[in-house]
C-alpha positions in Angstrom: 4.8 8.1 1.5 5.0 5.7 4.0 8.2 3.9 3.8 7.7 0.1 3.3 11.1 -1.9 2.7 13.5 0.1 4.8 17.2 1.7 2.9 20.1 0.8 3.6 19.4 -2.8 4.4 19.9 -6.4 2.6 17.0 -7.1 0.8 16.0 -10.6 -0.7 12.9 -9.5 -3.1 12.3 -13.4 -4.0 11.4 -14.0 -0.3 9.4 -10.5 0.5 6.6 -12.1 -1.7 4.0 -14.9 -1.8 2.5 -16.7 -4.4 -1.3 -16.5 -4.4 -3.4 -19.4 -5.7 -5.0 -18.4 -9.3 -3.9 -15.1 -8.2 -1.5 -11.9 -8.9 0.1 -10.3 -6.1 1.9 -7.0 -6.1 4.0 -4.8 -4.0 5.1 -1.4 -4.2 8.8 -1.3 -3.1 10.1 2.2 -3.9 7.8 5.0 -5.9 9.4 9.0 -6.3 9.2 11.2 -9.1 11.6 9.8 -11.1 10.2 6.4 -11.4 8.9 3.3 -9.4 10.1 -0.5 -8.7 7.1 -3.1 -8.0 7.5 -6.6 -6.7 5.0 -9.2 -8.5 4.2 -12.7 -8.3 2.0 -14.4 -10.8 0.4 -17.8 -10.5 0.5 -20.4 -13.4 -1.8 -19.5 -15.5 -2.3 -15.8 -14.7 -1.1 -12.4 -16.8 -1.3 -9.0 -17.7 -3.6 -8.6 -21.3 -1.6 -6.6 -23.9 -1.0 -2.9 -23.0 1.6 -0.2 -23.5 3.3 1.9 -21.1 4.8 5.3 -21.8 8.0 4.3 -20.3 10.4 1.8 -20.6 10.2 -1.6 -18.0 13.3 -3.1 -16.5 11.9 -7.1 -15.8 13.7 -9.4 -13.4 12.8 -12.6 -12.9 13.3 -13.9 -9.4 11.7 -16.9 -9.8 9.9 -19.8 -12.3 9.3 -18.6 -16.1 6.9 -16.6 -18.3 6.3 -15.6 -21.3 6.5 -12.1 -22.4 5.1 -10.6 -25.8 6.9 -7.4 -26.8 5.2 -6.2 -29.9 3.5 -9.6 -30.6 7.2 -11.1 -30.5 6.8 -13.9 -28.1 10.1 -14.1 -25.6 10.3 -16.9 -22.5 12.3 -15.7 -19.6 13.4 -17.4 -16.9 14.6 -17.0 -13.0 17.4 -14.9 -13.0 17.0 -13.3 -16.0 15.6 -9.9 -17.6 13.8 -8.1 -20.3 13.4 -4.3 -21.3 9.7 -3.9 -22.0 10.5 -0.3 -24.4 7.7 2.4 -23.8 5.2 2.7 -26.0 5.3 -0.6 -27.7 2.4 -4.0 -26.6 3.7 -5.9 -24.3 1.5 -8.8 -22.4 2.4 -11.0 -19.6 1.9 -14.8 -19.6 2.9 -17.3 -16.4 4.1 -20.6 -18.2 4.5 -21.3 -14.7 4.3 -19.4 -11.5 6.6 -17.0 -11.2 7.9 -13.8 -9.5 8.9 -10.5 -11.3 10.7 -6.6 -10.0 9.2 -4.3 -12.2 11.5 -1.0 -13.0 10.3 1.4 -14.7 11.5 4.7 -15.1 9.9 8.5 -16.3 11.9 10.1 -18.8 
C-alpha cells in the first residue's frame, strides 16, 4: 500500500482535512491487518444512516460536534472528545454541526 501520511513525523489530523460543502470527506491514514484509522469530516447536516460494524470504533473529535446514536441511545460529542462505537451494536452519525472525526477501529 502506498504510504500516504509519512511515520515518524508530527501529524496535525485537524489540519490534514477539508470540509466539503453538503459533503462527507474521508481519508485513509493507516490500514494493516490488524486494524485501520480514517480521517473524516462531515458537513452540518450530513451523516452515516444506522449500521453495525463487527468491530469496535475508537471516535475522536477534532473539531465542531455531532451526535452519535449507539444503540438508539442518543450521545453529543464534542471537539476534543471521544466515544467507543462497541462492535456489533447500531450506531448512526449525525453533524449538529460540521465537524471532523479519526475513526479507529480495530479487528479482533
Amino acid at each position: 500500500m502506498k504510504e500516504i501520511y509519512p511515520k515518524a513525523t508530527v501529524l496535525n489530523m485537524a489540519a490534514s482535512i477539508e470540509y466539503s460543502e453538503g459533503g462527507v470527506v474521508s481519508k485513509q491514514i493507516l490500514k494493516n491487518q490488524v486494524g485501520n484509522i480514517t480521517l473524516f469530516s462531515f458537513d452540518k447536516g450530513q451523516g452515516l444512516s444506522e449500521h453495525t460494524a463487527p468491530f469496535d470504533a475508537f471516535v475522536q473529535i477534532l473539531d465542531g460536534e455531532v451526535e452519535i446514536k449507539i444503540d438508539g441511545k442518543p450521545f453529543i460529542v464534542k471537539a476534543n472528545e471521544s466515544i467507543i462505537m462497541p462492535a456489533n451494536i447500531t450506531h448512526a452519525l449525525y453533524a449538529v454541526e460540521k465537524f471532523k472525526m479519526l475513526l479507529t477501529m480495530i479487528r479482533g
